[in-house]
N, C-alpha and C positions, 0 to 999 in steps of 0.2 A: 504494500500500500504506500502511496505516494500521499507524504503531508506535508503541510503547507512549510513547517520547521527546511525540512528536509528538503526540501525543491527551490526553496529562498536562496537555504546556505549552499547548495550546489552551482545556482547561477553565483552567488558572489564570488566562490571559490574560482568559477571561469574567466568572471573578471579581473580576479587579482591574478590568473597566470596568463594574461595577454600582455605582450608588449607594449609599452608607455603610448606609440601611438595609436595602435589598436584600440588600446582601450579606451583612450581618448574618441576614438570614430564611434564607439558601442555605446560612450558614456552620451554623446550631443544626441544619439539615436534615442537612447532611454531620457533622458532628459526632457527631450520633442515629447514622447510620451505622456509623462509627468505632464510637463505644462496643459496636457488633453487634458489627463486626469481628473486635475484637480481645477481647471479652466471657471467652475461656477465659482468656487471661492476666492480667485485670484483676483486680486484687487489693482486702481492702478500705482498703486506703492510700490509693488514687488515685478511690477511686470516690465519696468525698464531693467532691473536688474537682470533681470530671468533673460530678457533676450541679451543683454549685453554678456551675459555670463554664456550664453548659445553663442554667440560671436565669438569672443574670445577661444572656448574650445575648439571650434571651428576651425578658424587661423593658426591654435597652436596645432591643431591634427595636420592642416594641410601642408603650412611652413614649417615648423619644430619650434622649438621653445627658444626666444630672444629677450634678451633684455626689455626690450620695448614692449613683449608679452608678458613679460617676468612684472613691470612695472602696472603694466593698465592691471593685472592679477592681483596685486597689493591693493591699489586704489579700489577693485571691484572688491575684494575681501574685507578690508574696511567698512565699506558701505552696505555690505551683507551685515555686517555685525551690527551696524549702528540701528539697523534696518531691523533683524530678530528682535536686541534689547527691546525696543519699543513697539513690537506686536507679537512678543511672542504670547506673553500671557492672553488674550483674547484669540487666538485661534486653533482650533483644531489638531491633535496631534500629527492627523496627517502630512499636512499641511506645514508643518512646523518641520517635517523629515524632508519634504519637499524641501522650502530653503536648506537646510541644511545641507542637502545634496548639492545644490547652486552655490551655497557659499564655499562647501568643503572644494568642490571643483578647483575655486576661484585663490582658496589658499593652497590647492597640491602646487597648480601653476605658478603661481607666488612665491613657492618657497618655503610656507609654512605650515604646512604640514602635510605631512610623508605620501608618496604614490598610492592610490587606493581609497585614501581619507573617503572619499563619496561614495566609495562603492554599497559600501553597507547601507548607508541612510537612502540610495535610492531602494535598495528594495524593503527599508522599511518603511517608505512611502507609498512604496505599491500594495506591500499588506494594508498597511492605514486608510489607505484607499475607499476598500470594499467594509471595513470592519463597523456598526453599531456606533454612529456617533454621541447619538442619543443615551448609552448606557451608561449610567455611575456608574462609580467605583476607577479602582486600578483596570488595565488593561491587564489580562492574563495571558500573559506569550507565552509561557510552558504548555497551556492548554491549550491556548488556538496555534501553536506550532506543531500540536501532537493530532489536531484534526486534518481528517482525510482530504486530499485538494482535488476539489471534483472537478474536472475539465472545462463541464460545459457553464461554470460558474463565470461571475464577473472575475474573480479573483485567478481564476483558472482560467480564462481567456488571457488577461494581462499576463501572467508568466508565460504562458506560450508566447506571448510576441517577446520578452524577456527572453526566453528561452533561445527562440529563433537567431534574436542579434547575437547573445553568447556564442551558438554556437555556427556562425553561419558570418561575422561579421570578418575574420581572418583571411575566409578564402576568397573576399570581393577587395581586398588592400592591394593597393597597386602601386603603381609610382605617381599616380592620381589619387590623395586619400580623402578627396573631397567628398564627405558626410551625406551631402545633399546626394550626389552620385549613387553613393553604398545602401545610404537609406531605398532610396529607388527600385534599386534591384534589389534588395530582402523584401518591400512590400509593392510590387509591380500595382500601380491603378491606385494606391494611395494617395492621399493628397497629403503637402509639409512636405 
């Protein structure tokens, strides 16, 4: 049986053994994602930074990593921070892994902290996603990591296309690693 623990930490495990650009092309594809996602909640606070932090990944996938990238990464990481402090408490957990995913992005590139940072909090935004907003209490990840991830569920549709990019984003990298391209061909007829 396939649950939800278990199918989360297998994609993160894929993203932390792709190489820095790779994972960089997988992370603007999940991220596109994300910003679907959670699109009703996003306000326009966060959604300059959200595309600005899609841009930046974007350039450092295509270019590699430059000072000039190293830099606008610091400025953007900043501004993710300033940004959390003052909404974190009023929103939604989900939502809240959401940026994180955008800012951690914005600090790997920066310099501040370690290749990978985002990987985690994106796919804890795709659980948070589908999860009971509505419900007091704590969130119970032992127990909702140990239920069955049913396929044809919302939660279970989003790790398939999770799924897809992990496993499927490698063999579209070329000496062209333009996002927008990769994306394309892993979702032929999609739009973004």
């Amino acid at each position: 049986m396939a649950t939800v623990g278990k199918v989360g930490y297998w994609i993160y495990l894929r993203l932390m053994a792709k190489p820095r650009r790779t994972y960089l092309v997988a992370m603007w594809i999940l991220c596109g994602d994300l910003r679907e996602l959670y699109a009703p909640w996003t306000s326009a606070g966060e959604e300059p930074l959200m595309a600005s932090t899609i841009d930046l990944v974007r350039d450092v996938a295509i270019g590699g990593e430059t000072g000039e990238t190293a830099t606008r990464a610091l400025d953007l990481a900043e501004a993710w921070e300033a940004f959390r402090r003052a909404h974190w408490a009023e929103a939604p957990g989900g939502l809240v892994n959401t940026w994180a995913t955008f800012a951690g992005l914005a600090a790997e590139i920066g310099g501040l902290a370690g290749e990978g940072a985002a990987a985690q909090w994106v796919i804890n935004a795709a659980e948070a996603r589908w999860r009971d907003w509505s419900r007091l209490g704590p969130i119970l990840v032992n127990t909702e990591h140990a239920e069955e991830l049913i396929e044809s569920s919302p939660l279970g549709q989003t790790f398939e296309v999770f799924y897809r990019v992990v496993t499927r984003v490698s063999r579209l990298v070329s000496p062209e690693w333009d996002p927008v391209r990769i994306r394309a061909e892993l979702f032929p007829g999609r739009d973004g």
